[in-house]
C-alpha positions in Angstrom: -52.5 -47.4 31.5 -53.1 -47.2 27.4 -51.4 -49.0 25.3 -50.6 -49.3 21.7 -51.8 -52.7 20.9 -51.7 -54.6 17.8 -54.1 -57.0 16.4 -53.2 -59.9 14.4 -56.1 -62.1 12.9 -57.1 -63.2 9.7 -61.1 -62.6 10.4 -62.2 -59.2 9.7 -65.0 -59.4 12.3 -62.7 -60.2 15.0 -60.3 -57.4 14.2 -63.3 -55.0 14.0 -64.6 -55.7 17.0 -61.7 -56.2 19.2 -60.2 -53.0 17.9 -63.3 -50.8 18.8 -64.1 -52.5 22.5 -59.8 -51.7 23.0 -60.2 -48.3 21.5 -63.4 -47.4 24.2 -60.4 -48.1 26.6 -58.5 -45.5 25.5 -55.7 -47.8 23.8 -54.1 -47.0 20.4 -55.3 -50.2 18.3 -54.1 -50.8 15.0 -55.4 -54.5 13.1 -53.4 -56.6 10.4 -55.1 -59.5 8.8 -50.9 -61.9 8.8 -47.9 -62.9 10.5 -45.5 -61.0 7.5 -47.7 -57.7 8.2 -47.6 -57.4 11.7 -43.6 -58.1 11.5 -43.1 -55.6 9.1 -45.4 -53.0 11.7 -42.9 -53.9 14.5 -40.0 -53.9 13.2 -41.0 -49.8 11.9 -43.4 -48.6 15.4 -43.2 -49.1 18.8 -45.8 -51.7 20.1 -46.4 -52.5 23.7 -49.0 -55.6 23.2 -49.3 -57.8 20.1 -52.9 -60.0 20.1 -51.9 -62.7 18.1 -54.0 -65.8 16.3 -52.3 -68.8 16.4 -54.2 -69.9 13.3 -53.3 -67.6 10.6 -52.4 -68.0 6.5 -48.4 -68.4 5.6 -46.5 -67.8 9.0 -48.6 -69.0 11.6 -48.8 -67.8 15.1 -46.2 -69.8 16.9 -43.4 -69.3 13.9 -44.7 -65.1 14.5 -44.0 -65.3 17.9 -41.1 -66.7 17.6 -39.7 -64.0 15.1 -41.5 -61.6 17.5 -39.3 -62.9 20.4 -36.3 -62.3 18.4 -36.7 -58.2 18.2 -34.0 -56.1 20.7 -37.4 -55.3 22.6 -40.1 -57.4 22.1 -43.8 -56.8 22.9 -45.5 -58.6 24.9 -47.9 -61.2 23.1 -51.3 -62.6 24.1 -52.2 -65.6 22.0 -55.3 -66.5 20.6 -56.1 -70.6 20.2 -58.7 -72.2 19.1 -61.0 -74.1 21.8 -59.3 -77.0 23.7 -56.1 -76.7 21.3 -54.4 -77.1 25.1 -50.9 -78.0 23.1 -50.8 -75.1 21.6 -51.4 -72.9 24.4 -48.6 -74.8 26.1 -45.9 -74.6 23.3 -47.4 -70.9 22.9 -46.4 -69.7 27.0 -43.2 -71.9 26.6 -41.8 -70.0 23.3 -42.8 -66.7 25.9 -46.0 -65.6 25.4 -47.2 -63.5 28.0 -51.1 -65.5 27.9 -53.4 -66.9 26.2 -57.5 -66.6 25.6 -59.1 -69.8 23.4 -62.0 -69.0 20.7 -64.6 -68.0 21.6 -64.1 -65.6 24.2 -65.9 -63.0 26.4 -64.6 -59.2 26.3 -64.2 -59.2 29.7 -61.4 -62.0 29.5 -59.8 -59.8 26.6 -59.8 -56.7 29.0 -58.7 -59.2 32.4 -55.6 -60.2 30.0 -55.1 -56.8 28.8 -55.1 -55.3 32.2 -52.6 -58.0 33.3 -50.0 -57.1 30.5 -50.7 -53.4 31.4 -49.8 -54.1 35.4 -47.0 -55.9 33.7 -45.5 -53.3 31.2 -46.2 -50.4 34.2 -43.9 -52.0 36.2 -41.4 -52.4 33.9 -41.2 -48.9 33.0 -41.1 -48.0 36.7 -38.0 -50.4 37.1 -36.2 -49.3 34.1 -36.7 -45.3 35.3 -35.8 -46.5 38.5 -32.9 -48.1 36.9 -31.9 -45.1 35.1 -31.8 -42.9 38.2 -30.0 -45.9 40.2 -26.8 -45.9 38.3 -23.6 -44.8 40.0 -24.5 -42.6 43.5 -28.5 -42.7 43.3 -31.5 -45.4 43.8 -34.7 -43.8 43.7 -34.0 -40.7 46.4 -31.0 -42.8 48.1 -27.9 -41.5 47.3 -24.5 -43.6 48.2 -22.9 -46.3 45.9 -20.6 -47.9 49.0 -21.0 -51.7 49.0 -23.6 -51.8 52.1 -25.5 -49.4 50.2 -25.4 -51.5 46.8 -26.6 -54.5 49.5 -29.5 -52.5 50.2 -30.6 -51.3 46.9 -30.7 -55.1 45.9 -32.5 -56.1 48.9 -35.6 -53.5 48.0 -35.4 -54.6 44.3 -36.1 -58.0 45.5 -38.4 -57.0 48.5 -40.5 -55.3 45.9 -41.1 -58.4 44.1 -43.5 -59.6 46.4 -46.5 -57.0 46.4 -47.7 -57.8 49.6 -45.0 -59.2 51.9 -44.8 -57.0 54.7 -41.6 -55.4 55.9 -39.5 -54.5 58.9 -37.1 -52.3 58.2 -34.5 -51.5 61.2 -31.6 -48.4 61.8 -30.7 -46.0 63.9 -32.9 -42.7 63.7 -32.0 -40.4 60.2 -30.6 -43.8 58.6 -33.2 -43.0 55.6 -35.7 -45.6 56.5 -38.8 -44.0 55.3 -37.2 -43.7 51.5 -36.2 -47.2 51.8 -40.3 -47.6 52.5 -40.5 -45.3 49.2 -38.5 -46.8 46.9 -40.1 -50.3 48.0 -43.6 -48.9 47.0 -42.3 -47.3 43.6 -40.3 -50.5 42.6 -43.8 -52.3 43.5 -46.9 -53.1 41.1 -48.7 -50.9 44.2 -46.7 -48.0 43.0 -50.1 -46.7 41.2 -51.5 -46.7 44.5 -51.1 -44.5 47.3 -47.9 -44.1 49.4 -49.4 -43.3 53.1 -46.8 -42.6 55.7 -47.5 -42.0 59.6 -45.2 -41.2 62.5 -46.7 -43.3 65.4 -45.1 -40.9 68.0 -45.9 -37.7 65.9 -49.9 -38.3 67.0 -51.4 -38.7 70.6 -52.4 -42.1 71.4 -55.9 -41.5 71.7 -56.2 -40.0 68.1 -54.0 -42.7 66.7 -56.3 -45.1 66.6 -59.2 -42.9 64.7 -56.2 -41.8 62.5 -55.7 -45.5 61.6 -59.2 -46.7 61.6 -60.9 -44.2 60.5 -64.6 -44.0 62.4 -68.5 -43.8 61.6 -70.6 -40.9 62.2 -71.4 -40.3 66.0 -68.4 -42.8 67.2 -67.9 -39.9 69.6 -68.2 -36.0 69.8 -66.8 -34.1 67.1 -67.1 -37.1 64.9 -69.9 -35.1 62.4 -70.0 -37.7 59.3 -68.3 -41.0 58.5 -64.3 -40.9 58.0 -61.7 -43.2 56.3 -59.0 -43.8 58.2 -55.0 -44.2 56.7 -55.5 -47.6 56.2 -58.4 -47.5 54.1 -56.7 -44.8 52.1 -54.0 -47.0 51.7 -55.5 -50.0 50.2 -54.7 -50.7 46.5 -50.7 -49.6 47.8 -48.4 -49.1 50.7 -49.5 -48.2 54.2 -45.9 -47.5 56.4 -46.1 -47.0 59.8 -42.5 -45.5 61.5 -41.8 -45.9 64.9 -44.0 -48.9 65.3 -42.0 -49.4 68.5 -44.2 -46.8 70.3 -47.2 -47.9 69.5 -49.7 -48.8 72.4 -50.2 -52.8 72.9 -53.9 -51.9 72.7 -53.0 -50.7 69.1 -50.8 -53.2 68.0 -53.8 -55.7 68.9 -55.7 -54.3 66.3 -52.7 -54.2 63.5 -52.5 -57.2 64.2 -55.8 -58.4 63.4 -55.5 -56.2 60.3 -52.9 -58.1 58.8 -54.2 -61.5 59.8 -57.8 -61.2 58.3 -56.8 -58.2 56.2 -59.9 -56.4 57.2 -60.9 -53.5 59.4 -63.5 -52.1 61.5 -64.0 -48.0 61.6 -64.3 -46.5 65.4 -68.5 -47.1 66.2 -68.8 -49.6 63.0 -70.7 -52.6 63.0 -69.0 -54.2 59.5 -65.8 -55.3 58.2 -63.8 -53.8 55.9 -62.1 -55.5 53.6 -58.3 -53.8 52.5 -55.7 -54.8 50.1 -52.2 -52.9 51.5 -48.5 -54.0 51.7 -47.6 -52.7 55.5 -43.8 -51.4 55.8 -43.3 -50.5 59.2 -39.9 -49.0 60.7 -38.4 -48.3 63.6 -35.4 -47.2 65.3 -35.5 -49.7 69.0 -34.8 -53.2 69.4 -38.0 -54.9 69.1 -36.7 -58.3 70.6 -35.6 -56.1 73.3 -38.9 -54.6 73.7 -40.8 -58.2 73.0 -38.7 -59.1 76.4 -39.7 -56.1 78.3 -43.6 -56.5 77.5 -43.8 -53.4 75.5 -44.5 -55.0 71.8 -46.2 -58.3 70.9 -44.0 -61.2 69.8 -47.3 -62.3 67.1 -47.4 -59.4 65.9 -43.5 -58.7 65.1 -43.4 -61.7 63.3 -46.5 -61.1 61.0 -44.1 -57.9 60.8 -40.9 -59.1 60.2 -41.6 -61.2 57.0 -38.9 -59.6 55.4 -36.7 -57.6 57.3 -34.0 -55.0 56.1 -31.6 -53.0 58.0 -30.4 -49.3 57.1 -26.7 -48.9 57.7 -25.4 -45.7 60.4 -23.5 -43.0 58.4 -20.7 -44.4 59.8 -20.9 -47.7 58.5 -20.5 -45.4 54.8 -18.4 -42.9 55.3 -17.1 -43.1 52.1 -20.7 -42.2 51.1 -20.3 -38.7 53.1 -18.7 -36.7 49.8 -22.0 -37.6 47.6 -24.8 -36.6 50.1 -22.3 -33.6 51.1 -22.3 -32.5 47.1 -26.3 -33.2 46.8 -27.5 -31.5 49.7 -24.9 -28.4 48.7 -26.8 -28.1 45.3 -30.1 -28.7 46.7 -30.1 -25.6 49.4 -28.2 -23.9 47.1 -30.7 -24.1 44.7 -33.5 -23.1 47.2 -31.9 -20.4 47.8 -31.0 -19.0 44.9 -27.4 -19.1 45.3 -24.2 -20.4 43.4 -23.4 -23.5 44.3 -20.9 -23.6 46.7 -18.1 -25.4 46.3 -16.7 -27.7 49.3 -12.8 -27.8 50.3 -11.0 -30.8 51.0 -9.9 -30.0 54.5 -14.4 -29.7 55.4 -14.9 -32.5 53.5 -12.7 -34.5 55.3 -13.6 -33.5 58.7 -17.2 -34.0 57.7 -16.4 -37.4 56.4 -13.9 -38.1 59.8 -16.9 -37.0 62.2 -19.1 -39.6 64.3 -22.3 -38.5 62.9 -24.7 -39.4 65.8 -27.4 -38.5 63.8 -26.9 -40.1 60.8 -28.0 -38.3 57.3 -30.6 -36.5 59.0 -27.6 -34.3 60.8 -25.6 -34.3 57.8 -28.3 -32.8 56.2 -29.5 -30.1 59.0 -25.7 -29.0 59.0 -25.8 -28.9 55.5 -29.1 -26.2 55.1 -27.7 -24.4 57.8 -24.0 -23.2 56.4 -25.9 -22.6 53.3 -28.1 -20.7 54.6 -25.7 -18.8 57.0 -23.1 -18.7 54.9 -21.3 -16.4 52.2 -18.8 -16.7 49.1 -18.1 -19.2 46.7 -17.2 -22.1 49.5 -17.5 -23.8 52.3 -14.4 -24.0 54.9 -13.1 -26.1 57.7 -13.5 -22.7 59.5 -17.2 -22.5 58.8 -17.7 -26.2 60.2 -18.5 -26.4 64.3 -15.9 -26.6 67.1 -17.3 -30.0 67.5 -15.6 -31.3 64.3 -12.1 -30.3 65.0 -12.6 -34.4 66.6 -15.5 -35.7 67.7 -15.5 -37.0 71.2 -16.2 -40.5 70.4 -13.6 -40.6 67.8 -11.0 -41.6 70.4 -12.7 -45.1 70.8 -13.4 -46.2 67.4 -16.6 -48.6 67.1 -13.7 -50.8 65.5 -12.0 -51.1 68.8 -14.5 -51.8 71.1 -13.6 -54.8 73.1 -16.0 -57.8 71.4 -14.2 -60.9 70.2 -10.7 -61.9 70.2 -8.3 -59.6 70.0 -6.8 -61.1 66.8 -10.5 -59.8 65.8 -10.5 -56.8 67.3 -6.9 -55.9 65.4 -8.5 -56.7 62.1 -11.3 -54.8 62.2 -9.3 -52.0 63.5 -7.0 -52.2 60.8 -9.6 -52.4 58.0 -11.4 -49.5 59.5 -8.3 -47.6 59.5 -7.1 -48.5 55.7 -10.5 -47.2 55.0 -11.2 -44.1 56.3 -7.1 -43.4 55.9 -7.9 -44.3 52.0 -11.2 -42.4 51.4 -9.5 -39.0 53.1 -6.5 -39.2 50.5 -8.9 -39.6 47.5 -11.2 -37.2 48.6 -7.8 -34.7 48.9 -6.8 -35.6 45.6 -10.5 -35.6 44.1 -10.1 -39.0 43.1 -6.3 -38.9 41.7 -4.6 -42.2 42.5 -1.5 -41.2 42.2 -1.1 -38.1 43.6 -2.7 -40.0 46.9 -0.3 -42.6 46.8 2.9 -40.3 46.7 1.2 -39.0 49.6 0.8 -42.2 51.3 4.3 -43.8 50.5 3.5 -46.6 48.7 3.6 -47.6 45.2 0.7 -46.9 42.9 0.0 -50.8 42.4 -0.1 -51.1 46.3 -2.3 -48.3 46.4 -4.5 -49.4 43.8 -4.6 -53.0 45.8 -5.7 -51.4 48.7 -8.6 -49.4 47.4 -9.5 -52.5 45.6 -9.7 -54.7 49.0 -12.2 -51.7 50.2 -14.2 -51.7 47.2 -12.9 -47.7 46.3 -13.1 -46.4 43.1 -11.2 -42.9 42.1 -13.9 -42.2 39.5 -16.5 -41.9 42.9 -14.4 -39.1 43.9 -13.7 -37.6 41.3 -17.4 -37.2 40.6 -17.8 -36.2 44.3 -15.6 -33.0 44.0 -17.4 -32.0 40.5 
C-alpha cells in the first residue's frame, strides 16, 4: 500500500536516507527538520504516517504528538527515541503513538513498522468504505436494515476483528450465508488476500479432496505436473467452505488436521505445507444433529464453531422484503436494458405476506423472472403466481406453533401479527403514518407507539417505494 509519509528529524542524514530507502517503496516522502514545520505541513496536506524524533529543537516530539493528536484526523505516528530512553517510548504509545523504533536502527525495522501502519491504515479505509455503503438498507452486499439484520451486521464487524478465528455460520438454504463469509473477509486485514469459496456438494467426493489439497505430479493418472489446491490458494486470506455438512468423515479428518497444525500435505507429497487462512465454513443442517447421527466429527465442529453466527429466514424480516424487492427490480432491470419497473402496493404486499420457503434466493429467482417475462412500466398482483394469493403454510403461522405456554404462544402471535399487520399499512401508504393509521383506527400517537415497539420507521418505506 503507499503511503504519503512525513519525516520529522532534526539530522539531515537521517532524513536523507530514510526518505530515499521509503521512496524505493513506492511511498510519497516529504522530510522537515521541526515540530512547528511538520504542523504547519499537516494542518495544509493530507498525511497518512508521520516519523517523528522525539528529540527535536523548540517543540519536542511528545508536545508534537500531542498537537498531532489534536487534528479532526490525525496520522498515524511512529516515534523515534533515543537508545534505552524506555520512558519515553512508554509516555510516547500512551499519548497514542502508533510505535516506536530507538536510535540506531536497521531499515528493515523502519520497513516492519511501516508495513504495520500500512496493514493498519488499509483496514481502516476498508471499514470506513464499508461504513459508507452500510448506512441505512446496505452492509457490504447485504441489504435489510430490520433489527435481526442490524444484529448481524455487528456480529461480522466484530467477527472480523479477529483475523484468524474461524467461523460457523448457520441458516436455512438462500439465507445469504456466503456474503456474510464475504463481508467477514472484506471487513478483515485478509481482505488483500484471496476470497476462495467452494460448494462441498457442487464437486464429487473423490475430486474434492485433490480440489482441496491440491496434489504432486504423478499422485495419480491425469495428474501431469504439480497443483495447488484451494487451500493453498487461500492462504494470506479466507478459505470458506459451504455445506460443510456433506463433507465425507474421511475429509473432515484431514480439515481437521489442517486447522490444528495449520499445515497441509498435497495428494502423493512427502512434505508439509505450511498455510496461513481464516476458514469460514457454512451450512444449512444441524450439525449437533448430525454429530449424534455419526455423520460429522464433534473435534472437528468445535475447532469450527469458534465463533458462530446465524442468518435469519426471510421470514424472520419480512419487513426487509420491500428493499431486496426494489434492488433486485433495478438490478434485472438494468441487465436488461429496461425502465425500471415500478412495484404496486397490492405485489408488494403479497410478496412481503408469502412464506418464502426459499428464503432470498427465491425472492430473487422470482424477481429475474417477471422481469424478464414481463412488460410495461409495473409489476402487478396479477403478474405474481397463483401460489401467492396465500401461501399454504400461512394458515399455521410459525408464531402459533404449539411450543411453550399458551400465555407464550398468545404473545408471540400477537407481536407477529402487529408486525406484519403494521409493515403492510406502511408499505400501502409508502411510509405515510398517518394515512396508515386512519386506516388502522387508531390515533396517530398509538400508531406511532406501535411501530416504535417493532422497531418500524416510515422513512424505511418511504425509501422502499422510491
Amino acid at each position: 500500500m503507499k503511503l504519503s509519509i512525513l519525516l520529522v528529524d532534526d539530522e539531515t542524514n537521517i532524513r536523507r536516507f530514510l526518505g530515499e530507502a521509503l521512496r524505493k517503496r513506492d511511498h510519497h516522502v516529504r522530510s522537515v527538520g521541526s515540530a512547528e514545520e511538520a504542523l504547519e505541513v499537516l494542518h495544509a496536506d493530507i498525511v497518512d504516517l508521520v516519523i517523528l524524533d522525539i528529540n527535536l529543537p523548540g517543540m519536542d516530539g511528545l508536545a508534537a504528538l500531542g498537537k498531532i493528536r489534536e487534528l479532526d484526523d490525525p496520522p498515524l505516528v511512529i516515534m523515534i527515541t533515543a537508545y534505552g530512553d524506555v520512558k519515553s517510548a512508554v509516555t510516547a504509545m500512551k499519548l497514542g503513538a502508533h510505535d516506536y523504533i530507538a536510535k540506531p536502527f536497521e531499515m528493515t525495522e523502519m520497513e516492519i513498522a511501516v508495513g504495520k501502519a500500512a496493514e493498519v491504515l488499509s483496514l481502516r479505509r476498508q471499514v470506513d468504505a464499508l461504513k459508507r455503503q452500510s448506512t441505512g438498507a446496505h452492509f457490504g452486499a447485504m441489504i435489510g436494515q430490520s433489527p435481526v439484520m442490524q444484529q448481524v451486521y455487528q456480529a461480522i464487524t466484530k467477527i472480523a476483528r479477529s483475523p484468524s478465528a474461524t467461523v460457523l455460520i448457520t441458516g436455512e438454504s438462500g439465507t445469504g450465508k456466503e456474503l456474510a463469509a464475504r463481508a467477514i473477509h472484506e471487513l478483515s486485514r485478509r481482505s488483500q488476500g484471496s476470497f476462495v469459496a467452494l460448494n462441498c456438494t457442487a464437486i464429487q467426493e473423490t475430486l474434492l479432496e485433490s480440489e482441496l489439497f491440491g496434489y504432486e505430479r504423478g499422485a495419480f493418472t491425469d495428474a501431469k505436473k504439480s497443483t495447488r489446491g484451494l487451500i493453498e490458494v487461500a492462504s494470506g486470506g479466507t478459505l470458506f467452505l459451504d455445506e460443510i455438512g456433506d463433507m465425507s468423515m474421511k475429509l473432515q479428518a484431514k480439515l481437521l488436521r489442517v486447522l490444528q497444525e495449520r499445515v497441509i500435505r498435497r495428494l502423493g507429497g512427502q512434505k508439509d505445507i505450511p498455510i496461513d487462512i481464516r476458514v469460514i465454513a457454512a451450512t444449512h443442517r444441524d450439525l449437533l444433529q448430525e454429530i449424534e447421527a455419526a455423520n460429522f466429527r464433534e473435534d472437528l465442529y468445535f475447532r469450527l464453531a469458534v465463533v458462530p453466527l446465524r442468518m435469519p429466514r426471510l421470514v424472520e424480516r419480512r419487513e426487509d422484503v420491500p428493499l431486496l424487492v426494489r434492488a433486485f427490480v433495478k438490478e434485472f432491470c438494468t441487465v436488461m436494458g429496461k425502465p425500471v419497473m415500478e412495484v404496486t402496493s397490492e405485489a408488494m404486499a403479497a410478496l412481503v405476506n408469502y412464506d418464502w420457503q426459499g428464503n432470498i434466493r427465491e425472492l430473487r429467482n422470482l424477481i429475474e423472472r417477471l422481469v424478464i417475462l414481463e412488460e410495461g412500466p409495473a409489476l402487478t398482483a396479477g403478474h405474481l403466481p397463483p401460489a401467492f394469493g396465500g401461501s399454504p403454510r400461512a394458515a399455521v403461522p410459525a408464531a402459533l406453533q404449539p411450543t411453550g405456554s399458551f400465555r407464550e404462544t398468545k404473545s408471540r402471535f400477537v407481536a407477529q401479527f402487529e408486525r406484519e399487520y403494521l409493515t403492510g399499512l406502511l408499505i400501502r401508504h409508502r411510509g405515510n403514518v398517518s394515512r396508515s393509521a386512519r386506516e388502522a383506527g387508531l390515533e396517530r400517537s398509538g400508531f406511532q407507539r406501535l411501530m416504535q415497539r417493532h422497531g418500524l420507521k416510515s422513512q424505511d418505506f418511504r425509501a422502499a417505494a422510491k
